[in-house]
C-alpha positions in Angstrom: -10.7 -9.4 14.6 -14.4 -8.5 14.0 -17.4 -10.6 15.1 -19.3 -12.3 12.3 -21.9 -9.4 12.6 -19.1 -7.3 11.8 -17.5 -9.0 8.9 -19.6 -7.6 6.3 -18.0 -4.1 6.5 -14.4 -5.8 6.4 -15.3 -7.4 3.2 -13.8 -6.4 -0.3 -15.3 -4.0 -2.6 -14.9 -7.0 -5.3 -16.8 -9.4 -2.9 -19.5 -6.8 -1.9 -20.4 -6.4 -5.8 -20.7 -10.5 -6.2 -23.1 -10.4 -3.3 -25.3 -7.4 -4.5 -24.9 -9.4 -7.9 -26.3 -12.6 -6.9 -29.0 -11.0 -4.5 -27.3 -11.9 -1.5 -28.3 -7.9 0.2 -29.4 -5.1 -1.5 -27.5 -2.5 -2.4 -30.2 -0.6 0.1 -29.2 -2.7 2.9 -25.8 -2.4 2.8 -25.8 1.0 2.3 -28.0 1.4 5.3 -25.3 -0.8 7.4 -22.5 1.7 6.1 -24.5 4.3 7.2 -24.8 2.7 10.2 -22.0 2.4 11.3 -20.1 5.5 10.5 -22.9 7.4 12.8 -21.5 4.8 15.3 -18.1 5.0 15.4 -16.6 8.1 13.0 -17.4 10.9 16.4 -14.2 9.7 18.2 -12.4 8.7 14.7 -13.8 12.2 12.2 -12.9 10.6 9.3 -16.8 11.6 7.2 -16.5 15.3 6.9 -18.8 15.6 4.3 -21.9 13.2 4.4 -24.7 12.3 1.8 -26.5 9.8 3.3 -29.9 10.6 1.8 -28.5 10.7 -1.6 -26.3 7.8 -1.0 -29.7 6.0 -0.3 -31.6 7.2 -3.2 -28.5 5.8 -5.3 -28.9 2.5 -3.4 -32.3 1.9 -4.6 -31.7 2.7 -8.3 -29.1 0.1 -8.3 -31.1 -2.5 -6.8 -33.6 -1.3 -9.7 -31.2 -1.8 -12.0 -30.2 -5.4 -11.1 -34.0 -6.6 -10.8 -34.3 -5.4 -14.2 -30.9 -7.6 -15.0 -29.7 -3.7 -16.2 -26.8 -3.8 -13.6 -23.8 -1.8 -14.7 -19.9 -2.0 -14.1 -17.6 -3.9 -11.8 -18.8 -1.8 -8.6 -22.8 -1.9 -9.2 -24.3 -0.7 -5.8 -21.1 -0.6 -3.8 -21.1 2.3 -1.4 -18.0 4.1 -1.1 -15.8 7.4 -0.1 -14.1 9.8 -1.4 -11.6 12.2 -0.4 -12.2 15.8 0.2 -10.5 17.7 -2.7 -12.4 15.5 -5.3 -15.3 17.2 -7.3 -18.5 16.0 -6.3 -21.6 17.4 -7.3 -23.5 19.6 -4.6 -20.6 19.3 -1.9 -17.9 21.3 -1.0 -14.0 20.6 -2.4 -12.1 22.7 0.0 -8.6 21.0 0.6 -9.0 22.0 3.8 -8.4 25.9 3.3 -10.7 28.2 5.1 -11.1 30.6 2.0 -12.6 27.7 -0.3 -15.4 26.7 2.5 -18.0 27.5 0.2 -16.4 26.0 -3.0 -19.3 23.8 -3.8 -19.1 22.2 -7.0 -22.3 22.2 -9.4 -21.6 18.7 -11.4 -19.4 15.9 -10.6 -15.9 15.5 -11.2 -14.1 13.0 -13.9 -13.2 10.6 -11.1 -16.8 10.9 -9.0 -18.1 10.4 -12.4 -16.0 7.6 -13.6 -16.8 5.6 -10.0 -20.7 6.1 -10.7 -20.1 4.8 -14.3 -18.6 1.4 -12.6 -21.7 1.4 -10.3 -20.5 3.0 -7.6 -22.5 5.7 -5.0 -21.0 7.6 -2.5 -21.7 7.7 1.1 -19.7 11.4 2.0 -16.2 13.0 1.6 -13.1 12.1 3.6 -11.2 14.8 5.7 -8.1 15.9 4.5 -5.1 18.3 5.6 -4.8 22.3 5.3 -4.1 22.4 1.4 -3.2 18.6 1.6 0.1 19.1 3.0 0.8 16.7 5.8 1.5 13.3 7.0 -1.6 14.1 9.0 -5.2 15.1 8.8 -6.4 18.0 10.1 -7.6 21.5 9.2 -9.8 24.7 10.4 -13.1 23.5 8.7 -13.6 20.1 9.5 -11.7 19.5 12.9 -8.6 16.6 13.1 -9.2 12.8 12.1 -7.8 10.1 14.5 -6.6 6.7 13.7 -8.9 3.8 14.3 -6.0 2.1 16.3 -5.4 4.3 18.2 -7.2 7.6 18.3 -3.5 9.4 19.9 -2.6 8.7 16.9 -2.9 10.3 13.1 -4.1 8.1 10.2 -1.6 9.6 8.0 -2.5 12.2 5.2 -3.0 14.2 3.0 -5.4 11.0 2.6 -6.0 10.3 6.4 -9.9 10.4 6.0 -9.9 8.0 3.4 -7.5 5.3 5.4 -9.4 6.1 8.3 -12.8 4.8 6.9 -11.3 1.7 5.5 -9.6 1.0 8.9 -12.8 1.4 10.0 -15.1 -0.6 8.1 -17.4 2.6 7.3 -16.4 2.5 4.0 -16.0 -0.4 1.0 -13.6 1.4 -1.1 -11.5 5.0 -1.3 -9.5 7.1 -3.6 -6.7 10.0 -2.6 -4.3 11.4 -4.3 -0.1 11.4 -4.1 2.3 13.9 -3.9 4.6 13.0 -0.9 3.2 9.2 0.2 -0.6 11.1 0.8 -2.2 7.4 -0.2 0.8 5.1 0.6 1.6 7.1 4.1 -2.0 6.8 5.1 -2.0 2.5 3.7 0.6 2.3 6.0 -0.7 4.3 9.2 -4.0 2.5 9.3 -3.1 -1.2 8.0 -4.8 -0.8 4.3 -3.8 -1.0 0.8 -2.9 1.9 -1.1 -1.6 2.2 -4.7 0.4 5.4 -6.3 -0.3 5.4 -10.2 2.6 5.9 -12.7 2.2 9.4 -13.5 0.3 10.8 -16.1 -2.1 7.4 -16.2 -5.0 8.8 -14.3 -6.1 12.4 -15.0 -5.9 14.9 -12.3 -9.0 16.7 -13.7 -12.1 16.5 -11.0 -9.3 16.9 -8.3 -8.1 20.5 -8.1 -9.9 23.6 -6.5 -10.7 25.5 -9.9 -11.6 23.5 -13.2 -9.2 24.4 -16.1 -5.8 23.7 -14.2 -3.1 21.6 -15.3 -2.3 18.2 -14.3 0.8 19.1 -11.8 4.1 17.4 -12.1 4.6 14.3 -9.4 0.8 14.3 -8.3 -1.4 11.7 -8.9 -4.6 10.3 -8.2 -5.4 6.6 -6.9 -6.7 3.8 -5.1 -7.1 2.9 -1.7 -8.9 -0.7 -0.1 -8.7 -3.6 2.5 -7.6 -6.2 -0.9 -5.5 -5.3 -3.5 -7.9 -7.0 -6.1 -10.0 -3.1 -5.2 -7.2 -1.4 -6.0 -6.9 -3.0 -9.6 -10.6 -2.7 -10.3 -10.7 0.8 -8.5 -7.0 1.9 -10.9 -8.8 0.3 -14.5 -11.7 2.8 -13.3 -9.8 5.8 -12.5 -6.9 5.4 -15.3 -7.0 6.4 -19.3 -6.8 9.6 -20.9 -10.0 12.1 -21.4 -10.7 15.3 -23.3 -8.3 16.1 -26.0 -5.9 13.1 -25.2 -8.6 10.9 -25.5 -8.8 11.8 -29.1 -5.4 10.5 -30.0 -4.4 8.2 -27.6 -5.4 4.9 -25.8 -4.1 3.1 -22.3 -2.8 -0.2 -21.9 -1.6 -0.9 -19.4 0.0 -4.1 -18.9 -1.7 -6.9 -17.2 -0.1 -9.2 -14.8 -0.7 -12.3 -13.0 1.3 -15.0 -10.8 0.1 -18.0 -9.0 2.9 -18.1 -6.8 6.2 -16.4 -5.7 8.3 -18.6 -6.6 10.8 -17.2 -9.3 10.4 -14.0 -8.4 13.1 -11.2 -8.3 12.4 -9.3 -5.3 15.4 -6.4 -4.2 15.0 -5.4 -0.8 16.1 -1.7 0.8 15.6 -2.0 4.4 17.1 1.1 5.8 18.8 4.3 4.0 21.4 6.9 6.0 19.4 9.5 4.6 16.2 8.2 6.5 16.8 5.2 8.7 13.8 3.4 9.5 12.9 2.6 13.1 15.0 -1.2 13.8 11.1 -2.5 14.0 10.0 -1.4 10.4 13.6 -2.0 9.6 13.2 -6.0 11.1 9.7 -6.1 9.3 11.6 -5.6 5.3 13.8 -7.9 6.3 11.2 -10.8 7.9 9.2 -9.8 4.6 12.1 -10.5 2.5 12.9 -13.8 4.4 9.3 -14.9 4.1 9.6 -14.1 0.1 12.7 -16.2 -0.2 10.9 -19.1 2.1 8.3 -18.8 -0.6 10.8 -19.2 -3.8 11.6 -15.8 -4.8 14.9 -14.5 -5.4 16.2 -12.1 -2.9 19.1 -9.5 -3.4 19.6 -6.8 -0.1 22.0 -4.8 -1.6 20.8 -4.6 -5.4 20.3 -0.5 -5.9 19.9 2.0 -9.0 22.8 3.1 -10.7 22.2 6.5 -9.5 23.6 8.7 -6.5 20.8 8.6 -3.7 21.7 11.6 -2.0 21.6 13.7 -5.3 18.3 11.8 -6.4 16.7 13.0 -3.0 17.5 16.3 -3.6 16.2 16.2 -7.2 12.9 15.3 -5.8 12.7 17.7 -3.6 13.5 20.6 -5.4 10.9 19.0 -8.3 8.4 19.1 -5.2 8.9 22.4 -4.3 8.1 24.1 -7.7 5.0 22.0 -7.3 4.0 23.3 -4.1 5.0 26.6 -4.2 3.1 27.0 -7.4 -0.1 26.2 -5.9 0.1 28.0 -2.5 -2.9 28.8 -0.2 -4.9 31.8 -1.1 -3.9 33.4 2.2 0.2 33.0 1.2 -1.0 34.0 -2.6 -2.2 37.6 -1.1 0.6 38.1 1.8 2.7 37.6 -1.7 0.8 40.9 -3.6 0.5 43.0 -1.0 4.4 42.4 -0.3 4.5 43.3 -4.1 2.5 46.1 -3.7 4.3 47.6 -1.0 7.4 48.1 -3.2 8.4 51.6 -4.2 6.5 51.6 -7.9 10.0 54.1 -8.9 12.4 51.5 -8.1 13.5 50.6 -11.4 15.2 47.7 -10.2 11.9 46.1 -9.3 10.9 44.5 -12.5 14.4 43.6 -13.4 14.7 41.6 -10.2 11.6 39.9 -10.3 12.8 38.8 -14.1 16.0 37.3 -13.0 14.3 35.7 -10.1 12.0 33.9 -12.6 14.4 32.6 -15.2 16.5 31.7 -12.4 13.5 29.4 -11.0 13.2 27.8 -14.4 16.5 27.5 -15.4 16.9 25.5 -11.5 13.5 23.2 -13.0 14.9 22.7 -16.3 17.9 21.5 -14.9 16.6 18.9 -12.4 14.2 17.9 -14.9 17.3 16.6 -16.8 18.5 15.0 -13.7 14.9 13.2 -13.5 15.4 12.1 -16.6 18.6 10.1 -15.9 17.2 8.7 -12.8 14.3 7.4 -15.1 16.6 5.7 -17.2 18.4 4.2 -14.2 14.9 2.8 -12.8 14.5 0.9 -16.4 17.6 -0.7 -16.0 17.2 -1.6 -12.4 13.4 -2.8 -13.5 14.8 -4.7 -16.3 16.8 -6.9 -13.5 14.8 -7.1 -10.6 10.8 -7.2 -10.9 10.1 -4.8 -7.8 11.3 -3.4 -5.1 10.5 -4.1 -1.9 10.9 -1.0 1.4 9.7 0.6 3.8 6.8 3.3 3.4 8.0 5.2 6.7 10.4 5.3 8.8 7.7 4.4 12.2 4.3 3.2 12.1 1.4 5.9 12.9 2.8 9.0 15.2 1.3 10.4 17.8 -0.9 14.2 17.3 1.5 17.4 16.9 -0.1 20.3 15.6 2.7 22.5 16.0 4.5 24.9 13.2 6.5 22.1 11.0 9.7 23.5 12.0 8.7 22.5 15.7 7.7 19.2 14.6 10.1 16.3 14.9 9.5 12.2 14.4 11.0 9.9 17.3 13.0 7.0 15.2 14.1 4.6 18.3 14.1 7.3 20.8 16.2 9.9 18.2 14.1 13.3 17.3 14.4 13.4 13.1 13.4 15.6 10.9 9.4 15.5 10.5 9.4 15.5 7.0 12.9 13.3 6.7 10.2 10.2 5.6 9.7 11.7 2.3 12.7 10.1 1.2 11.3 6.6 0.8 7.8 8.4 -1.6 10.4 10.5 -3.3 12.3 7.7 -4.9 9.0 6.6 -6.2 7.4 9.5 -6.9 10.4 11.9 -8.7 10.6 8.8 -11.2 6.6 8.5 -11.9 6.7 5.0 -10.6 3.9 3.0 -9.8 4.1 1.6 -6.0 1.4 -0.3 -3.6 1.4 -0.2 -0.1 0.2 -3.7 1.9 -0.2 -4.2 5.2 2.0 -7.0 7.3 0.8 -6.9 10.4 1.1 -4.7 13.4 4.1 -4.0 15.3 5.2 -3.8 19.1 2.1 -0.8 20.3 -0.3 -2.7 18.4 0.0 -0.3 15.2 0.4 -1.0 11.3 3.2 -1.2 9.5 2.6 -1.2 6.0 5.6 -1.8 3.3 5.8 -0.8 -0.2 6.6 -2.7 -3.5 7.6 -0.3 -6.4 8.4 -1.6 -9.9 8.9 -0.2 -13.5 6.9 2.7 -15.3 3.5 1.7 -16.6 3.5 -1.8 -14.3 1.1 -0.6 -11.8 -0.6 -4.9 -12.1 2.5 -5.8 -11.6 3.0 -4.1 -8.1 -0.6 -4.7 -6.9 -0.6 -7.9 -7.9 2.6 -8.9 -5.8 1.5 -7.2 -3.0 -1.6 -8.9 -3.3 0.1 -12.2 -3.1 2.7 -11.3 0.0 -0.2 -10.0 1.7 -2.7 -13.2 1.1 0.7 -15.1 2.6 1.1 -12.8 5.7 -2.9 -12.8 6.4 -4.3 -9.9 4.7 -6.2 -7.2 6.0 -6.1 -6.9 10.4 -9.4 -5.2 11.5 -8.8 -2.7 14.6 -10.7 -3.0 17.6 -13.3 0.0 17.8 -14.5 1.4 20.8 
């Protein structure tokens, strides 16, 4: 637990903003403390790669302008925080980690950057990230591999890992990441934080993406991550609502959602699954969870699932995430592709005609499991219309140990069994391929001292609702757990 010197960098966003409010610090101080302490401690954990300190500063004292003039601004006025790597900030690189975007340094800020610094937000740096943000762990060519606080053999998760990392920390009040395959809830989980995936389409992708002008992709998203899930609320109303051309026609509104208590509520609970078994200790922690709910008045069903086949909805994720990923490869795979083009023999009349059936093959196979989504969709509104969340696992094992083999060397050791390294993305994909909204919360660490985080999904568009439960199981359990540094 930290020392009472410590405990100001273990505090809320939401609690750092009432003290700079009521002139408890400056915003100047406690930027200077953040500061601080990431020179201290982020060389053995790597979690900064982009810092900007002197700006961060500068920001500081403009805020503490601001509130002597009684001008303050916005639920995070003179908060320091993070952000990861592949957002848009002005005058620093957004590289996701690819060697050919090292110089991809962005003139203006991003809509999210900007959105944070209209709240009253500044930012101390940019958090590291995976090679093209594709991996339960965090490092890449440019910027070197980020370690977990706990345990610095061990990954912080990713593609968010820098931004879990900091929180872990306490070098950091407040993060955001994005989510195609658990890349906020994975990292939650690793380094004992909260994390929350947005219902898709909520929170606009636009000042996250290597080239401005792209699409919002299907299944990403962009969100939250905090040591309190009342952060991840205030950090979600921030982030969320349309812009641009949407914003002309159409408003958010989200649902609020408060409980005093957990009594009443209707918790389902998936401890386990064939098609990924847990380890029996995050499989034990569901179920103590659960018991703890029930202890606490909720109403507690084990074996209450969707109306829908799981293998088949796994594999309609996947495939859904593959278009996705193969449509944005790395520049180095985007030119192995043309000059494989170019080699062809420009005569070979079949050429063109292969290609063609090769394409409309590709979207006739998207189209198709695009209907598929859709009927797992409608099976999630009549399991949400039953049940108020879902309670399960985030992972099958807390944080695993470095391996920066080729994937296909990679495995994950469940209870002494090697499984499949990415076999874990069946407990994101039944969240994700539906566009649910799900927050991570910590519980508590396990046997080797490490996190285990759980997840509670719910219905489309109730992304209170899921925060604010797992605000409540984690105030029961104890909350955030602080590593010990060294």
């Amino acid at each position: 637990m930290p020392s009472a010197t410590q405990e100001i960098f273990y505090r809320s966003a939401t609690d750092l903003a009432a003290m700079l409010k009521n002139k408890e610090i400056s915003s100047f101080e406690l930027t200077k403390l953040f500061i601080e302490r990431i020179e201290q401690y982020d060389g053995a954990i790597n979690a900064f790669c982009v810092r900007t300190f002197e700006q961060a500063l500068a920001d500081a004292a403009a805020a503490d302008t601001a509130i002597a003039n009684g001008m303050a601004t916005g639920p995070l006025h003179g908060v320091p925080m993070s952000i990861k790597e592949s957002y848009v900030m002005a005058n620093t690189p957004a590289t996701w980690g690819l060697a050919a975007y090292r110089n991809n340094i962005a003139s203006a800020d991003g809509l999210a950057v900007a959105r944070f610094r209209a709240a009253g937000a500044h930012f101390l740096g940019k958090t590291n990230v995976p090679k093209d943000l594709a991996d339960f762990q965090s490092f890449n060519s440019i910027y070197g591999t980020t370690n977990n606080p706990w345990d610095v053999s061990r990954v912080p998760g990713g593609s968010s890992g820098g931004s879990g990392a900091a929180l872990a920390a306490g070098m950091t009040a407040l993060e955001a990441g994005s989510d195609i395959g658990g890349s906020i809830r994975t990292p939650a989980h690793f380094c004992g934080v909260f994390g929350h995936k947005p219902t898709w389409g909520i929170v606009p992708m636009q000042g996250h993406e290597l080239m401005s002008g792209v699409p919002d992709a299907d299944l990403s998203v962009c969100g939250p991550l905090a040591r309190d899930a009342r952060d991840l609320a205030t950090a979600l109303d921030t982030m969320a609502g349309p812009v641009g051309r949407q914003a002309v026609g159409w408003q958010l509104s989200l649902p609020r959602y408060h409980r005093d208590s957990l009594a009443g509520l209707k918790v389902a609970v998936w401890a386990t699954d064939k098609l990924a078994p847990v380890a029996k200790e995050t499989e034990a922690r569901v179920l103590k969870v659960a018991q703890q709910l029930e202890q606490s008045g909720a109403i507690i069903d084990t074996t209450a699932r969707p109306n829908f086949d799981t293998q088949k909805a796994h594999l309609t994720y996947e495939s859904l995430l593959t278009a996705v990923m193969s449509s944005a490869q790395a520049p180095e795979a985007v030119e192995a592709a043309k000059q494989a083009v170019q080699a062809l023999d420009p005569a070979d009349e079949s050429r063109d005609a292969v290609v063609a059936r090769a394409s409309v093959m590709m979207h006739r196979d998207w189209l198709r499991h695009n209907f598929r989504r859709e009927k797992l969709r409608k099976a999630w509104d009549a399991f949400f219309e039953e049940w108020d969340v879902l309670l399960c696992p985030q992972f099958n094992v807390p944080a695993i140990p470095h391996d920066q083999r080729p994937f296909f060397e990679r495995t994950i050791d469940v209870d002494g069994e090697a499984r499949p390294y990415f076999e874990s993305l069946f407990w994101s994909g039944l969240i994700i391929a539906s566009y649910l909204p799900s927050t991570v919360f910590p519980t508590g660490v396990g046997a080797e001292g490490l996190p285990i985080g759980l997840q509670i999904a719910g219905g489309a568009y109730q992304d209170h609702k899921t925060i604010e439960v797992a605000r409540l199981i984690s105030q029961a359990l104890g909350g955030f757990q602080a590593p010990e540094l060294g």
